[in-house]
PyMOL Python script that loads the backbone (N, CA, C, O; Angstrom):
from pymol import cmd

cmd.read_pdbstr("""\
ATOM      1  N   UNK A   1     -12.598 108.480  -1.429  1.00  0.00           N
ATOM      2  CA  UNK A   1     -11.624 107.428  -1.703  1.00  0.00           C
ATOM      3  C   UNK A   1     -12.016 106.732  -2.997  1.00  0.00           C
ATOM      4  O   UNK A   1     -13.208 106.555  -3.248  1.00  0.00           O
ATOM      5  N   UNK A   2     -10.996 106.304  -3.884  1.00  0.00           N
ATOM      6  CA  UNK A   2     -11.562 106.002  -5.090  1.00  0.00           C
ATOM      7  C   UNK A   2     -11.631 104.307  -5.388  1.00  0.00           C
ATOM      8  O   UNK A   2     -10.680 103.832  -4.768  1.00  0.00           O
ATOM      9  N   UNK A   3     -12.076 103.655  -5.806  1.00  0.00           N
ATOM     10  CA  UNK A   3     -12.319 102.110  -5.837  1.00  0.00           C
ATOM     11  C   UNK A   3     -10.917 101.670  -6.331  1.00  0.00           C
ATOM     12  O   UNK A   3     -10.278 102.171  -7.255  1.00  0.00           O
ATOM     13  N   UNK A   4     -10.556 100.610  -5.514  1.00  0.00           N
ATOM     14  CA  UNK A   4      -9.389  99.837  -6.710  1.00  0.00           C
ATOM     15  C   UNK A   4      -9.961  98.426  -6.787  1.00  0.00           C
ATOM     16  O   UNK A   4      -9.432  97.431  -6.293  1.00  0.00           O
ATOM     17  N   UNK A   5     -11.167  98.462  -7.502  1.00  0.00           N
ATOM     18  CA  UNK A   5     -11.835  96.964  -7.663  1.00  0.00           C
ATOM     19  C   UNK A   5     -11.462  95.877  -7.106  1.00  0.00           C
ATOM     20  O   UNK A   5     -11.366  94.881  -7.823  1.00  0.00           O
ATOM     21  N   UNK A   6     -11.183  95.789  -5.818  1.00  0.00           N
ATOM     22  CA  UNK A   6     -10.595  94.940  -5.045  1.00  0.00           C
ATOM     23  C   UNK A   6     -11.766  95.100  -3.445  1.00  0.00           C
ATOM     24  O   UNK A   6     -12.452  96.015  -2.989  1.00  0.00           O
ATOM     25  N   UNK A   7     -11.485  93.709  -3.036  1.00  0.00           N
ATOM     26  CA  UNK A   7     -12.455  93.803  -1.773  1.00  0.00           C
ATOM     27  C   UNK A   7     -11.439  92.459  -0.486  1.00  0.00           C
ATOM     28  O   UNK A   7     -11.005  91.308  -0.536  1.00  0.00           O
ATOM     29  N   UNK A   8     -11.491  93.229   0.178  1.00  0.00           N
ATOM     30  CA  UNK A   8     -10.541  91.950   1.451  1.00  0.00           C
ATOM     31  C   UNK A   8     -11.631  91.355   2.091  1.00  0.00           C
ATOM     32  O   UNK A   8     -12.716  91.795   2.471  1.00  0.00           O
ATOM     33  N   UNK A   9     -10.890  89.817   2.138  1.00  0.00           N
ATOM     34  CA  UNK A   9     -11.811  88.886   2.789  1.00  0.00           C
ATOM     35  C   UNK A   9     -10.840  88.633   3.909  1.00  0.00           C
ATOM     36  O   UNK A   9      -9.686  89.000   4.126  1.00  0.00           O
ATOM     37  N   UNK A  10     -11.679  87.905   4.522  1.00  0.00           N
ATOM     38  CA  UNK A  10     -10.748  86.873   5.935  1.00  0.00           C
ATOM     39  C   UNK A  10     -11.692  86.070   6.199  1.00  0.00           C
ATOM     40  O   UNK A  10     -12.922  86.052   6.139  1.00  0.00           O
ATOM     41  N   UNK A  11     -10.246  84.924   6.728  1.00  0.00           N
ATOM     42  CA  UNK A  11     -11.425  83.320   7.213  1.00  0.00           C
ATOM     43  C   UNK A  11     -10.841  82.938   7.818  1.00  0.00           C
ATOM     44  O   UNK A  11      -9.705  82.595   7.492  1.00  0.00           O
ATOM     45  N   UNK A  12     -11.424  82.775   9.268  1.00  0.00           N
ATOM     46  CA  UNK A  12     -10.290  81.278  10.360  1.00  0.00           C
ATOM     47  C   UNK A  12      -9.984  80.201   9.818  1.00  0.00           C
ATOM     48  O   UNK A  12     -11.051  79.601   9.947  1.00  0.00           O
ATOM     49  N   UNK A  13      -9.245  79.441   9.254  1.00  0.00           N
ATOM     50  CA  UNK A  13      -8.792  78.636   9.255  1.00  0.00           C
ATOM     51  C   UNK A  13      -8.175  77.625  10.538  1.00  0.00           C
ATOM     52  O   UNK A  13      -6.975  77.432  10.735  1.00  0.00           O
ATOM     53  N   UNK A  14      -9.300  77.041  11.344  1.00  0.00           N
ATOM     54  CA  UNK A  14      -8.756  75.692  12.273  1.00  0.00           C
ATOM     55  C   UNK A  14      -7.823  74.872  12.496  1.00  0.00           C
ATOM     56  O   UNK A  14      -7.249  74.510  11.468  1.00  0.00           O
ATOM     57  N   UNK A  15      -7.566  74.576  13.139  1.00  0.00           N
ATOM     58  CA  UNK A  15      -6.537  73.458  12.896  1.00  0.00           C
ATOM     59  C   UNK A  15      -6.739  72.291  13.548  1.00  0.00           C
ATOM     60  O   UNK A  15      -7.912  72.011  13.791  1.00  0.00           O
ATOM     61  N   UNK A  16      -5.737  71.396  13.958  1.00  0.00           N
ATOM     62  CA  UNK A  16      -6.033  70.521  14.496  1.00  0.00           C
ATOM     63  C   UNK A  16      -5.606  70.417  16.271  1.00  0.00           C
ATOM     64  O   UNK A  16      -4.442  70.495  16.664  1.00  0.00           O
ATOM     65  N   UNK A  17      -6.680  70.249  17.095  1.00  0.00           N
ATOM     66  CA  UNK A  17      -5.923  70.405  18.546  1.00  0.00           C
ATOM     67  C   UNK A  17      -5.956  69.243  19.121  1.00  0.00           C
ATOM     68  O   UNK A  17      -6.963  68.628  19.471  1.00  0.00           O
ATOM     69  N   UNK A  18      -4.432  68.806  19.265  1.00  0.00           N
ATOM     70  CA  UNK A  18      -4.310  67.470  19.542  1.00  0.00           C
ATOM     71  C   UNK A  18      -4.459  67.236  20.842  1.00  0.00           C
ATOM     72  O   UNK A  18      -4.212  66.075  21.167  1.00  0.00           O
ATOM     73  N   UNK A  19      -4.731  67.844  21.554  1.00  0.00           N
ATOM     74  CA  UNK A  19      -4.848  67.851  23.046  1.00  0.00           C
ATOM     75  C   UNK A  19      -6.298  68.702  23.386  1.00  0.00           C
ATOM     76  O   UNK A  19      -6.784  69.748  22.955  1.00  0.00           O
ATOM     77  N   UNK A  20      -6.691  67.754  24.322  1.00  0.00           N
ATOM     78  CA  UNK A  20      -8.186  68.521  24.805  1.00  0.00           C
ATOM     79  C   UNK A  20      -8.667  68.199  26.081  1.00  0.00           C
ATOM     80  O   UNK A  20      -9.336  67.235  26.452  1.00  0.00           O
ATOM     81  N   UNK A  21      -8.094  69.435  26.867  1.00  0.00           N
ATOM     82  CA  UNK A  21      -7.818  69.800  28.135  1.00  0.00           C
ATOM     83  C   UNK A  21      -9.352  70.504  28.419  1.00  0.00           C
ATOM     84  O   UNK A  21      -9.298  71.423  29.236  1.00  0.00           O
ATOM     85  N   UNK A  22     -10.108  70.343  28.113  1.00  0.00           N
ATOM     86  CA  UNK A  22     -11.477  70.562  28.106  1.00  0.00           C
ATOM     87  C   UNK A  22     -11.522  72.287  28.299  1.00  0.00           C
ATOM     88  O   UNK A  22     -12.347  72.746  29.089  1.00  0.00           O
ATOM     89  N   UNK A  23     -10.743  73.072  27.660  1.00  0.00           N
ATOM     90  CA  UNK A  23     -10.572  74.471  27.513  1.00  0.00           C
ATOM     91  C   UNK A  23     -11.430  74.906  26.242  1.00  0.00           C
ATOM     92  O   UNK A  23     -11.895  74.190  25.356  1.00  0.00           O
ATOM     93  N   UNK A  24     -11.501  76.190  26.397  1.00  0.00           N
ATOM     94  CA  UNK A  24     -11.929  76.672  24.848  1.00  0.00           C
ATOM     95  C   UNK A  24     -11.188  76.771  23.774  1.00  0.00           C
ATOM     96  O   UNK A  24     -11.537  77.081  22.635  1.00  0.00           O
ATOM     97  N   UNK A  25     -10.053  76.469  24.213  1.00  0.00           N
ATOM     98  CA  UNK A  25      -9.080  76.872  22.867  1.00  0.00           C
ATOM     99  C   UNK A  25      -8.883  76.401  21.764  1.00  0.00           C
ATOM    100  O   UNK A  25      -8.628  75.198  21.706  1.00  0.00           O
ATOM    101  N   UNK A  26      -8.928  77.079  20.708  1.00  0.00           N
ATOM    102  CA  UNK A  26      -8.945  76.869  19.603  1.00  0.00           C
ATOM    103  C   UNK A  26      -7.797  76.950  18.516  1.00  0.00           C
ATOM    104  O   UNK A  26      -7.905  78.042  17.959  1.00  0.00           O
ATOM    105  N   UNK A  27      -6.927  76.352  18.087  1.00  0.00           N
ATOM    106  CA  UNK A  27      -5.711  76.323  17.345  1.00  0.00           C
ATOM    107  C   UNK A  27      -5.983  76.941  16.224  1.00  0.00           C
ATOM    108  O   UNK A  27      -7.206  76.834  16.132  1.00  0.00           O
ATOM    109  N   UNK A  28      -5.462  77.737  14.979  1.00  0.00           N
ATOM    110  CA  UNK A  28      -5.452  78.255  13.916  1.00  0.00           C
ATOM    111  C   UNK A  28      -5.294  79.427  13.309  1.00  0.00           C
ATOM    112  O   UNK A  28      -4.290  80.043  13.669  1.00  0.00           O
ATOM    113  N   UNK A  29      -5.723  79.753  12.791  1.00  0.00           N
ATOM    114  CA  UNK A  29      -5.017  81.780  12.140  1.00  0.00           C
ATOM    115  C   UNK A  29      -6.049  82.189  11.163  1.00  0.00           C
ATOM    116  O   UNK A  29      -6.978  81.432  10.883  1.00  0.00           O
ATOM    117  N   UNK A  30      -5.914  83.393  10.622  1.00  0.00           N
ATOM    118  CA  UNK A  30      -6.800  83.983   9.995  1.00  0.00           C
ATOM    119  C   UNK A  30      -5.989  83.854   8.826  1.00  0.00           C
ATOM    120  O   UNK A  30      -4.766  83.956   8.734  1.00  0.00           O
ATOM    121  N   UNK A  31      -6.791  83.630   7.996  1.00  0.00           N
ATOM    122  CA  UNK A  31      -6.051  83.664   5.894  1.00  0.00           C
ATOM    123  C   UNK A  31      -6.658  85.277   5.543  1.00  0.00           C
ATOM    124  O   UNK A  31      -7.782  85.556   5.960  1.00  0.00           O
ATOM    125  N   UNK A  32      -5.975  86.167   4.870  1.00  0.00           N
ATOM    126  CA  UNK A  32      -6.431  87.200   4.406  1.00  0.00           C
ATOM    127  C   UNK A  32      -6.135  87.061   2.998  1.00  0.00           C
ATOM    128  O   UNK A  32      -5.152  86.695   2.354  1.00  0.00           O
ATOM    129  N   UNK A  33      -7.693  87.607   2.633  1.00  0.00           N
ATOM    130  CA  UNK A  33      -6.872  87.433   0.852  1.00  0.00           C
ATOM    131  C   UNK A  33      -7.448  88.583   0.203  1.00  0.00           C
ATOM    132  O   UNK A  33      -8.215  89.154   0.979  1.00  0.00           O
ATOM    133  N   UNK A  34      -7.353  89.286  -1.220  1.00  0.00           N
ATOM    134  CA  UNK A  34      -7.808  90.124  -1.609  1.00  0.00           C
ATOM    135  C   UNK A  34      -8.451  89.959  -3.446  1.00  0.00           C
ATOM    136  O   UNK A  34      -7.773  89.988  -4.473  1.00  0.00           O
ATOM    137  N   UNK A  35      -9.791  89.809  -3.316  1.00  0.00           N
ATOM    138  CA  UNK A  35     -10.099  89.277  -4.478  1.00  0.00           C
ATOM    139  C   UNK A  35     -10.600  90.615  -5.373  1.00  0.00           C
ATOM    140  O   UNK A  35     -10.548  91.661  -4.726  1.00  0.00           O
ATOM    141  N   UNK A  36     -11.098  90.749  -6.821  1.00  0.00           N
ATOM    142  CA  UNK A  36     -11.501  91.381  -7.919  1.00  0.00           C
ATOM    143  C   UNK A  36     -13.219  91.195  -7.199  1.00  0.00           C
ATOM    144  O   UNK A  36     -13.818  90.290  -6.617  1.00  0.00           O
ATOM    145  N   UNK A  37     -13.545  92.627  -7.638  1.00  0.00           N
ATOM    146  CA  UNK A  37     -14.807  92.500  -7.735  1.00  0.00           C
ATOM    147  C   UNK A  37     -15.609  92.823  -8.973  1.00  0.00           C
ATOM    148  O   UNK A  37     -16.799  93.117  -8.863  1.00  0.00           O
ATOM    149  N   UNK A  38     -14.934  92.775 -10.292  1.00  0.00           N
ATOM    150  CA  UNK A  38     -15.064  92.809 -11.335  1.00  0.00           C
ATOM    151  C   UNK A  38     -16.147  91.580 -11.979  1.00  0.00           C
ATOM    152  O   UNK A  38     -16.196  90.375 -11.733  1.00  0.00           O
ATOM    153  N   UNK A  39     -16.981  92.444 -12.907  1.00  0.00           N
ATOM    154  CA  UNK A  39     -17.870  91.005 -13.347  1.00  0.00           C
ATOM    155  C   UNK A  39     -17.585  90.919 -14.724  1.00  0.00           C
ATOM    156  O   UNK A  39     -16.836  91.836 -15.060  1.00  0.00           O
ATOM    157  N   UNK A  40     -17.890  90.180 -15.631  1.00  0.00           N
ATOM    158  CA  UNK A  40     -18.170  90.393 -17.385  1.00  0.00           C
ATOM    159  C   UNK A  40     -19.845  90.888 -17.328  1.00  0.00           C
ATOM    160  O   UNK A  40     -20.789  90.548 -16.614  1.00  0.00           O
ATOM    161  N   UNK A  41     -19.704  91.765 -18.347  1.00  0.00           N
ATOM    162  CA  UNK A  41     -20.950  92.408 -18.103  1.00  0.00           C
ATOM    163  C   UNK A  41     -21.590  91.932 -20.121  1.00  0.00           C
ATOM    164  O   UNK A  41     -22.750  91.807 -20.514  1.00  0.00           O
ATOM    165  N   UNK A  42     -20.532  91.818 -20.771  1.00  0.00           N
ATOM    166  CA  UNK A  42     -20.750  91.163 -22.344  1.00  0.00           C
ATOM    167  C   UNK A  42     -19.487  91.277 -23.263  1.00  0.00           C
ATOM    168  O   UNK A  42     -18.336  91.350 -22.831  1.00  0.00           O
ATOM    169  N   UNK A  43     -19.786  91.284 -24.371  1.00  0.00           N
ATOM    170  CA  UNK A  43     -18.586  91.141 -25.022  1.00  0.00           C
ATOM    171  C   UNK A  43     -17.721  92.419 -25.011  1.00  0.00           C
ATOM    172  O   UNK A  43     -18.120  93.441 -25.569  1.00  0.00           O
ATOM    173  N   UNK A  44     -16.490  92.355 -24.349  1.00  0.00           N
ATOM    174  CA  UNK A  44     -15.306  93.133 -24.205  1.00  0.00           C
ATOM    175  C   UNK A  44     -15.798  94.135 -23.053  1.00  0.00           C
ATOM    176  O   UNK A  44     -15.652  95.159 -23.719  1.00  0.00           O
ATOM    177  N   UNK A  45     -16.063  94.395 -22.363  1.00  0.00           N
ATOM    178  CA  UNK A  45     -16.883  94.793 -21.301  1.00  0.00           C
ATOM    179  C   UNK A  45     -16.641  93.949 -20.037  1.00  0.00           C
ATOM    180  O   UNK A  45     -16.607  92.744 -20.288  1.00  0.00           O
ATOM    181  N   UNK A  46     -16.475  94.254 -18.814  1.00  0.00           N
ATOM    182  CA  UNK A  46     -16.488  94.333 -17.537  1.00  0.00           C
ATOM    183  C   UNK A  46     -16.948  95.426 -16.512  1.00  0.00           C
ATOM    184  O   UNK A  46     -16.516  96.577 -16.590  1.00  0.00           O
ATOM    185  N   UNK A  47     -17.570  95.149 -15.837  1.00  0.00           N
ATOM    186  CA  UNK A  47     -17.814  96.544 -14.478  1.00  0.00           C
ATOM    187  C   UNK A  47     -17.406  95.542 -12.919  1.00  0.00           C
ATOM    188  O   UNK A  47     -17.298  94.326 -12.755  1.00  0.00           O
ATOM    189  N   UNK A  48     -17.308  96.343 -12.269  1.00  0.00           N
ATOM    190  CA  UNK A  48     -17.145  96.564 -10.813  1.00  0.00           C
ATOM    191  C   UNK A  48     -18.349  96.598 -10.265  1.00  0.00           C
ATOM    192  O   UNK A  48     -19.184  97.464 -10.528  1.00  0.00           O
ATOM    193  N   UNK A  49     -18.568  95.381  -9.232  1.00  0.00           N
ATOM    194  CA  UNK A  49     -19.686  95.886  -8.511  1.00  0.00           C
ATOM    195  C   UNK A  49     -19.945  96.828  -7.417  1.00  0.00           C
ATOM    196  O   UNK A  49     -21.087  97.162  -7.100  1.00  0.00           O
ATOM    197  N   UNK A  50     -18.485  97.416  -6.627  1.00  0.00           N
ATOM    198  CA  UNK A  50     -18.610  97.851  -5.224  1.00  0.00           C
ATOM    199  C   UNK A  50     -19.100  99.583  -5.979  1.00  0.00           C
ATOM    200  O   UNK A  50     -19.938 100.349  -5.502  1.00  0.00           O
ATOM    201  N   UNK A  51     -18.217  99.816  -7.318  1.00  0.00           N
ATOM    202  CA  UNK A  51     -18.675 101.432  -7.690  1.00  0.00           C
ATOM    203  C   UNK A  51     -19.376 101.644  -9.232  1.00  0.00           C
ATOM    204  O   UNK A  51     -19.619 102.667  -9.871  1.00  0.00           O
ATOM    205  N   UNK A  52     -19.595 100.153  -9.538  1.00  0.00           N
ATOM    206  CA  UNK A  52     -20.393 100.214 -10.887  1.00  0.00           C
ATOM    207  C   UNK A  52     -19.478 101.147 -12.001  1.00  0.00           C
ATOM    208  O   UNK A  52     -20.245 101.887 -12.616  1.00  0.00           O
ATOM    209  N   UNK A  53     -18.386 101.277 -12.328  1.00  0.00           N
ATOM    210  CA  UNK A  53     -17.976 101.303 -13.317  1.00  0.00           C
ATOM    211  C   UNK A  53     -17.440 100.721 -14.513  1.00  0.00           C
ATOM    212  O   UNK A  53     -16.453 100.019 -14.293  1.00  0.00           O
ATOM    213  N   UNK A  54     -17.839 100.811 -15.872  1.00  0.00           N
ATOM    214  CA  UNK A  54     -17.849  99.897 -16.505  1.00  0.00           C
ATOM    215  C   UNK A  54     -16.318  99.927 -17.187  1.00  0.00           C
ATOM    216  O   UNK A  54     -15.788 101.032 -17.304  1.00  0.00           O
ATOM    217  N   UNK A  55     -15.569  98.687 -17.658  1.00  0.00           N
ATOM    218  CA  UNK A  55     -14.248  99.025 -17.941  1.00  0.00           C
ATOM    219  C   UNK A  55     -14.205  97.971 -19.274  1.00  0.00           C
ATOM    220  O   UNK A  55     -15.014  97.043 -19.281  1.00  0.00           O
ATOM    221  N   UNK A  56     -13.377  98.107 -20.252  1.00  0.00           N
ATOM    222  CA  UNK A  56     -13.580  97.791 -21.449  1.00  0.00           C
ATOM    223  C   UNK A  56     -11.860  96.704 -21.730  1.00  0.00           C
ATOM    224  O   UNK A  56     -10.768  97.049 -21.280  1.00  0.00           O
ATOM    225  N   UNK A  57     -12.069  95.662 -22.406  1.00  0.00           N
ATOM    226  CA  UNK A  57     -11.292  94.978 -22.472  1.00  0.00           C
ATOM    227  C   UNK A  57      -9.854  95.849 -23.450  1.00  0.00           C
ATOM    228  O   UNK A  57      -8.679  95.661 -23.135  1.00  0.00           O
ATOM    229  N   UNK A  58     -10.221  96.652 -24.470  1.00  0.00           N
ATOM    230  CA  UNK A  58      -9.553  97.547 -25.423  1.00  0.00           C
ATOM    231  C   UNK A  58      -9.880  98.806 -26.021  1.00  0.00           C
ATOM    232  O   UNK A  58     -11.051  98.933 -26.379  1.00  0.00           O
ATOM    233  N   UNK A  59      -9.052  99.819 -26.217  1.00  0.00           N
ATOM    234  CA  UNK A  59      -9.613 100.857 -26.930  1.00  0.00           C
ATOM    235  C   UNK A  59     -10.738 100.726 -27.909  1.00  0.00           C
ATOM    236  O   UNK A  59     -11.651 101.551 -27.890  1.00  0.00           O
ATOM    237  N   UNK A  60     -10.727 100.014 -28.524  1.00  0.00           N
ATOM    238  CA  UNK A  60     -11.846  99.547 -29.878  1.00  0.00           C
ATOM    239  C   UNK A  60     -12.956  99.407 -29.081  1.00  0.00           C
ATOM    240  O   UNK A  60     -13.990 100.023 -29.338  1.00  0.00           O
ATOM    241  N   UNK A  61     -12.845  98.580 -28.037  1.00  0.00           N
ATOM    242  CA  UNK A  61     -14.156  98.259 -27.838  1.00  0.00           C
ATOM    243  C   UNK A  61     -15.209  99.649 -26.899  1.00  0.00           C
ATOM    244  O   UNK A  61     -16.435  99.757 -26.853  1.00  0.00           O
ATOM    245  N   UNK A  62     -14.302 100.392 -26.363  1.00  0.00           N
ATOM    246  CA  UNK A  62     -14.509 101.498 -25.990  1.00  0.00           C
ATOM    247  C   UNK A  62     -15.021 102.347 -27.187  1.00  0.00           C
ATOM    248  O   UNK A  62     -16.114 102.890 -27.350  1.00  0.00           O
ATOM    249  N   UNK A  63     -14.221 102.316 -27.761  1.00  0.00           N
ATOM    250  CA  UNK A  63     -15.014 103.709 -28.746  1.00  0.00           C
ATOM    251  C   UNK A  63     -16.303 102.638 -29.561  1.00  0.00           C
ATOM    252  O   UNK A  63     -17.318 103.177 -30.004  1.00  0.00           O
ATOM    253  N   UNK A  64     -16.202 101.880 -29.619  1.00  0.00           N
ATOM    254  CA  UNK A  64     -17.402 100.673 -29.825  1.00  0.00           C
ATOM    255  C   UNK A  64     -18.445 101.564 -29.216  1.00  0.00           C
ATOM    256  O   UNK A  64     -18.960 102.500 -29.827  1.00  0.00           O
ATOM    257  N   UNK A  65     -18.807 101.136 -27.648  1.00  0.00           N
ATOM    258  CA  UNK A  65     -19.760 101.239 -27.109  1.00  0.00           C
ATOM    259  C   UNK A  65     -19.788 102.512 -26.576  1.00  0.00           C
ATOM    260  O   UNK A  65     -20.766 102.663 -25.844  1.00  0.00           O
ATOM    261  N   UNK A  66     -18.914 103.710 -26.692  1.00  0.00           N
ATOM    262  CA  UNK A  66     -19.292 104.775 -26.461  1.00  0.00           C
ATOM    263  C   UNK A  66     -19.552 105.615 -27.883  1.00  0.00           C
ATOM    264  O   UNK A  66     -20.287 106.602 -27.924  1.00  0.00           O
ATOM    265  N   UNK A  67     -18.933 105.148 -28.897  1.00  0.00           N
ATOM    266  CA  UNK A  67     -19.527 106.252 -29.967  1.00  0.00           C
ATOM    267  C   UNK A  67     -20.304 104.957 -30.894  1.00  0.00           C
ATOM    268  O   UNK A  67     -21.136 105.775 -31.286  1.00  0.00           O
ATOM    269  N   UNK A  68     -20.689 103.841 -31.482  1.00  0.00           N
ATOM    270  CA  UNK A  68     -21.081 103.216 -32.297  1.00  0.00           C
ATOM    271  C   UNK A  68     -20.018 102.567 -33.190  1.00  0.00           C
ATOM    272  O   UNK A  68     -19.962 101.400 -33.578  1.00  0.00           O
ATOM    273  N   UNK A  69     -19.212 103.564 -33.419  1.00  0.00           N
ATOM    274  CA  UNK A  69     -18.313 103.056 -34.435  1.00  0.00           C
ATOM    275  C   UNK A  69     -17.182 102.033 -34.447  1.00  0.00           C
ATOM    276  O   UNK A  69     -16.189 102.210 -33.742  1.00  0.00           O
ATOM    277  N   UNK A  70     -17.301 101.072 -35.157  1.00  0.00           N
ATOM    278  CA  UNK A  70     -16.465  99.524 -35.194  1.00  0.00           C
ATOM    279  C   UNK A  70     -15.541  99.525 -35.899  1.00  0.00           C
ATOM    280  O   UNK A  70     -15.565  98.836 -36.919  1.00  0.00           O
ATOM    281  N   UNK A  71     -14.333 100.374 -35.544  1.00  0.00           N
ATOM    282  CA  UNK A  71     -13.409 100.448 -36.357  1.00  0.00           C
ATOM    283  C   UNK A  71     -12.479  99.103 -37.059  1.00  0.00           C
ATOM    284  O   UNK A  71     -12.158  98.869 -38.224  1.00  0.00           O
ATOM    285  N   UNK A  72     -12.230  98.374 -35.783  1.00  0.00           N
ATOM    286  CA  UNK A  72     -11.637  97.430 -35.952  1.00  0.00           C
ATOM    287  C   UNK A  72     -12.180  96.260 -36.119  1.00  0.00           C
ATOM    288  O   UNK A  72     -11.524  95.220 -36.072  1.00  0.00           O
ATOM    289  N   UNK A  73     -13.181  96.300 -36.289  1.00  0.00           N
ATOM    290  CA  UNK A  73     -13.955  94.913 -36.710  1.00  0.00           C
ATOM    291  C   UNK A  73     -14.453  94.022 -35.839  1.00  0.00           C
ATOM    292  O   UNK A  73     -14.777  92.917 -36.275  1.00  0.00           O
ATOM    293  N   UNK A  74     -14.613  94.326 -34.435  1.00  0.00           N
ATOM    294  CA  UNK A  74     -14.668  93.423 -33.372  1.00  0.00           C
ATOM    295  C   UNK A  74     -15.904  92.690 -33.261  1.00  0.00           C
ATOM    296  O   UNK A  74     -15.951  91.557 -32.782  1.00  0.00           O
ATOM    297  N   UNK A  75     -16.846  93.281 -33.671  1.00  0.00           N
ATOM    298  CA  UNK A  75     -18.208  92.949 -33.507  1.00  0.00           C
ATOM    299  C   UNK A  75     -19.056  92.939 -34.936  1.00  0.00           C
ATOM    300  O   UNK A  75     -20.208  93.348 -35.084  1.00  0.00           O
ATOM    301  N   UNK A  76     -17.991  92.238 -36.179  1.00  0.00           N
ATOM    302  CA  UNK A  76     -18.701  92.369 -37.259  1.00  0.00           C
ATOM    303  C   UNK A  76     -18.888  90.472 -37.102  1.00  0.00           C
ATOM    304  O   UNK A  76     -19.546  89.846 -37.933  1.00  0.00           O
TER     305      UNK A  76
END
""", "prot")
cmd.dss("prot")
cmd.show_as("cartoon", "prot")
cmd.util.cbc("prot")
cmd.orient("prot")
């Protein structure tokens, strides 16, 4: 399965129980959300932490850090 730099969370969210019938019950729902697991790793550069791939803000900066060459001036 291939990464889509994304990771799902969930959290109870409580509420308020206006009545307390000395039960266990608990009022509220689960929030699901789905966040980036993307970091900045330096200039024009980002990776993923769940599959460590590194992903580049633009072509330039790609051929930047994979061949040396600064075509466009980004890092002069």
């Amino acid at each position: 399965m291939s990464c889509n730099h994304q990771r799902e969370t969930s959290r109870w969210v409580g509420g308020d129980n206006w009545y307390d019938d000395g039960s266990s019950m608990h009022t509220g729902h689960w929030e699901y959300d789905s966040v980036s697991t993307t970091v900045d790793l330096d200039l024009h550069r980002y990776k993923c932490t769940q599959c460590g791939e590194i992903m580049y803000y633009s072509g330039a900066a790609r051929e930047y850090y994979q061949t040396g060459v600064d075509r466009k001036g980004l890092f002069k």
